[in-house]
N, C-alpha and C positions, 0 to 999 in steps of 0.2 A: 700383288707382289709384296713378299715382306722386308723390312728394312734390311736384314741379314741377304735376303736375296737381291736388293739396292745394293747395296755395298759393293757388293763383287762388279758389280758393270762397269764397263769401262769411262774412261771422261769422258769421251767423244759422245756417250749416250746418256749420261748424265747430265752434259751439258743443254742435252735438250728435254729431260722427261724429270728430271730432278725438282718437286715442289709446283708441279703442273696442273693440278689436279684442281680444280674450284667446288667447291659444296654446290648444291643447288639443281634446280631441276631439270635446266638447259642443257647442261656436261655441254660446252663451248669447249674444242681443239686447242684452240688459244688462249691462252690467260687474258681474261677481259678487262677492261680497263672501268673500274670503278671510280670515276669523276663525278667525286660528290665530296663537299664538305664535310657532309654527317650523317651519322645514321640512326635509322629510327628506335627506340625502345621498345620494348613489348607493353610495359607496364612500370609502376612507378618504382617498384625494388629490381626490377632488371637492371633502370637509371642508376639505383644506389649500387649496387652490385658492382656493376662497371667501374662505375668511381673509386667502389673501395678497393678494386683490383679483386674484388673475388669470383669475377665474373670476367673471362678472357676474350669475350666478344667484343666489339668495334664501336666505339662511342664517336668520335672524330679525329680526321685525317691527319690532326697535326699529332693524333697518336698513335696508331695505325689506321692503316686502310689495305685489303684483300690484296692488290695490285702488287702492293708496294711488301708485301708479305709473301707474294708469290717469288717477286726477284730476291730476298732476304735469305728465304730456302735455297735457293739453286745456288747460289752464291756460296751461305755456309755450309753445301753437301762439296761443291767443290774445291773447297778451302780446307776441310776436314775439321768445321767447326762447329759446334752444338747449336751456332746460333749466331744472327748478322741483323745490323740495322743500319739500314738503307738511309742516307742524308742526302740534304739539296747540293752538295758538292764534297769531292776530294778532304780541302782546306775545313771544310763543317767536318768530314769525320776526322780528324787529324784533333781539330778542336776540341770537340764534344770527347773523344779518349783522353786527352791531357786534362780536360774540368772533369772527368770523372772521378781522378787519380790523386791530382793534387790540391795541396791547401795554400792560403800564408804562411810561409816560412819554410815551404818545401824545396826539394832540389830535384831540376830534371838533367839527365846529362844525356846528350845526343851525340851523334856525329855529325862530324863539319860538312860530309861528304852527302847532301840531303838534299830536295826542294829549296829552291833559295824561298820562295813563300811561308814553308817551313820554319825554316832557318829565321825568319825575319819576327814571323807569330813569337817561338820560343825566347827568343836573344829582347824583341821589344816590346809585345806587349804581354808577355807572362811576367817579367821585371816589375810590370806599372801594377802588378794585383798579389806581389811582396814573394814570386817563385824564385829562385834561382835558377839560372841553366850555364853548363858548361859542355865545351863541346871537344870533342875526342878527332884529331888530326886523320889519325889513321884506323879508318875502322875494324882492321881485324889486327889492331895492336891489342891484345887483351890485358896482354900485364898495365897498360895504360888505360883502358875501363876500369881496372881492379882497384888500379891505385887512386880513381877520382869520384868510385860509389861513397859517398858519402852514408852516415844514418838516417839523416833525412832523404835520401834520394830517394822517387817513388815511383819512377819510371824509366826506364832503359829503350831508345829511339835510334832508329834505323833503318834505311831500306835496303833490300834487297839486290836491288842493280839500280845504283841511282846516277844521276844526268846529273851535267853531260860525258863522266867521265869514263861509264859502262865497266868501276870499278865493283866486285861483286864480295856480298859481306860472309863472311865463316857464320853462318847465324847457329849452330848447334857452339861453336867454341863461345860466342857472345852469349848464347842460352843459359851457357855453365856458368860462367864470370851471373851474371845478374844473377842467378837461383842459387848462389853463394852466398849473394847478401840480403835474401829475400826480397827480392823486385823481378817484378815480371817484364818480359822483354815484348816491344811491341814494334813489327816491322811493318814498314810501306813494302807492301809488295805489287805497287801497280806496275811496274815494267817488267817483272818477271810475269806477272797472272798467273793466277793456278795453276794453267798448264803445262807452266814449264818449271815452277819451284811453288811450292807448299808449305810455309816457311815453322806451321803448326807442326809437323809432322816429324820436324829437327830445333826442337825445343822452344820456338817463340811462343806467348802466351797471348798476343791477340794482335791480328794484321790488319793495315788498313789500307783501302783501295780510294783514287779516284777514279770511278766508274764510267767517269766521262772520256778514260783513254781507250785505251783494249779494252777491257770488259763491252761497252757498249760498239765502238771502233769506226763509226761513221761520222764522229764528229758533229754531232746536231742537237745533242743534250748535256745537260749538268748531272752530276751522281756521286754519292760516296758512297763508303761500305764499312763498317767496322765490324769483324770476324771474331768470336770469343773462343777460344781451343777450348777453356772448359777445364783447365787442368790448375790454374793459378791456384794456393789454397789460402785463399782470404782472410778464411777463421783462423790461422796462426798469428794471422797480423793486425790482430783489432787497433795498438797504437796508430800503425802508420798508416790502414785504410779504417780505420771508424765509422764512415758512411757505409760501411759495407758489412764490417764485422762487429758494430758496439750498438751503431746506433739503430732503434728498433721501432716499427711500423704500426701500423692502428692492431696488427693481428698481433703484436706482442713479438714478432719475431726481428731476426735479420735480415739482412735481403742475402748473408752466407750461409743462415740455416737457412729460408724460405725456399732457395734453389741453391744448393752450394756449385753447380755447374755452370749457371747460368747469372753469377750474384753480379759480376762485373756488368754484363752486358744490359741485364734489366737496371741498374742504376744510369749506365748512361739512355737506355730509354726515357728515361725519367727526368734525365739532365735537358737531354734534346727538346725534350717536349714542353721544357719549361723556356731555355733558350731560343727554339724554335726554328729551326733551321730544316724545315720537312721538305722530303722533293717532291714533284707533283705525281702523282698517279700514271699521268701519261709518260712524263720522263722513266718512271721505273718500268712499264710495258715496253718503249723503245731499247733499254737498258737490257732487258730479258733477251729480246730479240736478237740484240749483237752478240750475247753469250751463247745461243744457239750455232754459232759459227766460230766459235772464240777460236778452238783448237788449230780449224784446217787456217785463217789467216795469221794467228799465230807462229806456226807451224812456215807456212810460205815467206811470211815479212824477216824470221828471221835466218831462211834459208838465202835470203835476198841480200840481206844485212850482211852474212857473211861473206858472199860474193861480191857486196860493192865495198865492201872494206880491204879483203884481197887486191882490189883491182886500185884503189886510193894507195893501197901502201907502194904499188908500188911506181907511180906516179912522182916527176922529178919536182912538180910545185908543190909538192905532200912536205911536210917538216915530223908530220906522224901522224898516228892516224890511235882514238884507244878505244877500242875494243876487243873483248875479251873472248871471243871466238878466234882472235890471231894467235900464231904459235909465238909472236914476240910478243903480247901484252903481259904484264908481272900476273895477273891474275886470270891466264891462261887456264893454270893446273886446277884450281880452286870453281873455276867455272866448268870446267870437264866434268869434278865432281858432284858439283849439286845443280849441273844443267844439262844435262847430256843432253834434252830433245831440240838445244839449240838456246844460243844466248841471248839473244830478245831482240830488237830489232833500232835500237835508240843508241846511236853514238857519236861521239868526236872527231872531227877533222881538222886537223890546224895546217891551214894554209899559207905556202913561203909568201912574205911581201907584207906582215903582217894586216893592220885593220883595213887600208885603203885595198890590200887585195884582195881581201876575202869579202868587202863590199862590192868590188868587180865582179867577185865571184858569184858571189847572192844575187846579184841584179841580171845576168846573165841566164842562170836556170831560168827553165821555159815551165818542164814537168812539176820541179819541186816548189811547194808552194811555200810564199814567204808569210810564217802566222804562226803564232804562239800556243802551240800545241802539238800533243804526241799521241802514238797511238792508232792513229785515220786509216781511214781504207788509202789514202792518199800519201806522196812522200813530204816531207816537211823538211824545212831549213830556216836557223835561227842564229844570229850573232848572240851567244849568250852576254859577253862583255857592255855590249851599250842597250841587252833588254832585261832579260832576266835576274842580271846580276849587275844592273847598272848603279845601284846602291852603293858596292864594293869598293874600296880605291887600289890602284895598280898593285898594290902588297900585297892584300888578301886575294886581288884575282892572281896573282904570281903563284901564291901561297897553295893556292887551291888549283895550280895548273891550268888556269885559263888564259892564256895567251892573248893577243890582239888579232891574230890569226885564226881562231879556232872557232868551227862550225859545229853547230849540233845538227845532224839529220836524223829524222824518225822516218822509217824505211814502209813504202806504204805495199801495196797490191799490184803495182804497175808489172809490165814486161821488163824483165833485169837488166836487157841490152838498151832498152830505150831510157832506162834509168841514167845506164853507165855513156851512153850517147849525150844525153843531157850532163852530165859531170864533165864530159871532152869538151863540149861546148863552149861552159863555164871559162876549164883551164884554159883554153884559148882565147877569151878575152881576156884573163890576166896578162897571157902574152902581149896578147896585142896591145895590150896599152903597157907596157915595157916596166912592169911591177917586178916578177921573177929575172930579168936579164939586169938589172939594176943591185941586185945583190950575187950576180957571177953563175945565174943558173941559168943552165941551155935547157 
């Protein structure tokens, strides 16, 4: 089959045949899992070869390995991006793209609206190694990106539908704002996944996954993903990216002539490999595995999502409910637009009775399991105020719309009536210990 005739296929079949393929004698069905530190030379200049990079075969795993080159393919054919490298978690590719990018004295500006781990990486230890970061309230306020690009700015950060607020970002209007001021835009798109937004394909210049949610979706491995579109043009900007577009290699080049499609992403190979943060072999086999099904659970968790958020709103212990598949959330229209196959499956409950109720409430689910993750075949429930975001003090959770009441759920695989059975549950023991009748609700 040729790539022109790849192209055309649908996700669903891509999601299983895309980068499948192993060299070798055996032709194994399954992508095999190559559990080996290293691997062998031919002879003594294949050694050098390798080393020098002019030889694109396999020396050691903390710098590739077959496996983990297999999930790297499928990923970047599903992302629509020339090229992806596979880390030991999420936070490692989130990391390894910001040390790509910037120097001392750089400036990253993000939004508020992110990973509180995120958030925390940027805001305290990018500080300690002389970056700047500022962060932008409202993420699809553009004239407020505009006004806070800096010249030193050297990266523009975002995700796509981030937690717990299932607020969803303009990422083609945030595309134009950054490649205004020459900076390339880089979104987390783990809660959308490919299958339902492609963030490359409407101006972003390089996406990052933790693989350990959806992508893989059983909850039993670590993964990141960093996605290159391909499109950035690096060689305009030799000042503000120099490791990429000035400074030059044993072959005399750059790493934006050497590949100018691929210049980003082979330096953070580079970066990774020295930092080190590789995932194992096995994890990237497990990781493949759950993209094989990404679509139809996808596809089902968020059709789940929207029926147990319907049935929340309209629930008398509800104070609101945000997600963006309801016709009352502000980012309804903008979700229609760049979600149609459905808005993902992760979102906000804030429960009347504030904290003390919504711990009745968490303790009371039987089905939803209580544990710090999204994404599972399984449903999830989370106080983000005393876990995720226990950092914050009552301003910044105000600030940020985190109530003392409000639930994150990630909507798993279950039966949707035994979901919404388990939610009834819940609400009834807030009653019965007299949490909602205490502030005048029947």
């Amino acid at each position: 089959m040729t790539r022109d005739d790849h192209a055309r296929l649908g996700f669903a079949t891509r999601q299983l045949h895309a980068g499948d393929r192993s060299p070798g004698p055996h032709r194994p069905r399954a992508t095999p899992i190559y559990l080996t530190a290293g691997f062998e030379f031919d002879d003594f200049d294949q050694a050098h070869a390798r080393f020098a990079g002019t030889d694109q075969g396999f020396s050691y795993t903390r710098v590739g390995n077959p496996t983990n080159v297999a999930a790297e393919q499928r990923i970047a054919d599903l992302e629509s991006g020339v090229g992806a490298l596979l880390l030991g978690s999420g936070q490692a590719a989130v990391a390894t793209t910001v040390l790509s990018l910037v120097s001392a004295g750089d400036h990253v500006l993000a939004s508020s609206s992110i990973y509180e781990g995120t958030r925390e990486l940027l805001r305290d230890d990018l500080a300690r190694q002389g970056v700047a970061v500022d962060f932008i309230d409202d993420p699809n306020d553009t004239a407020a990106w505009d006004a806070a690009i800096r010249p030193n700015t050297r990266l523009v950060f975002a995700e796509s539908i981030p937690n717990p607020k299932n607020d969803v970002l303009d990422v083609a209007a945030l595309a134009t704002v950054a490649h205004r001021h020459g900076v390339p835009l880089v979104v987390d798109n783990t809660l959308a996944t490919p299958y339902l937004l492609r963030p490359l394909e409407h101006g972003a210049d390089i996406v990052v996954h933790s693989a350990s949610k959806f992508l893989a979706g059983h909850g039993t491995v670590l993964g990141g993903v960093i996605v290159d579109g391909g499109t950035f043009p690096w060689a305009r900007h030799p000042d503000a990216y120099p490791q990429l577009a000035r400074e030059r290699g044993l072959d005399g080049l750059t790493f934006a002539e050497r590949s100018p499609r691929t210049a980003f992403l082979d330096f953070a190979r580079r970066v990774a490999m020295r930092y080190g943060p590789v995932p194992s072999p096995l994890n990237a086999f497990l990781i493949i595995q759950g993209i094989e099904t990404l679509s139809l659970r996808v596809a089902r968790q968020s059709a789940t999502a929207l029926q147990l958020a319907t049935w929340l709103e309209r629930q008398p212990g509800v104070e609101g409910v945000d997600y963006s598949g309801l016709r009352s959330s502000p980012h309804h229209a903008i979700a229609t637009r760049y979600l149609p196959l459905g808005q993902g499956s992760v979102f906000a409950v804030t429960i009347r009775g504030g904290r003390e109720a919504a711990q009745v409430f968490t303790d009371a689910l039987r089905l939803f399991t209580r544990m710090t993750h999204l994404g599972d075949v399984r449903s999830l429930v989370l106080h983000p105020a005393t876990t995720t975001h226990v950092l914050r003090d009552d301003d910044q959770l105000a600030a940020s719309g985190i109530g003392p009441g409000l639930l994150r759920l990630s909507i798993g695989l279950e039966d949707p009536d035994d979901l919404v059975a388990d939610l009834d549950r819940a609400f009834a023991a807030v009653a019965a210990a007299d949490l909602l009748n205490t502030l005048g609700v029947s």
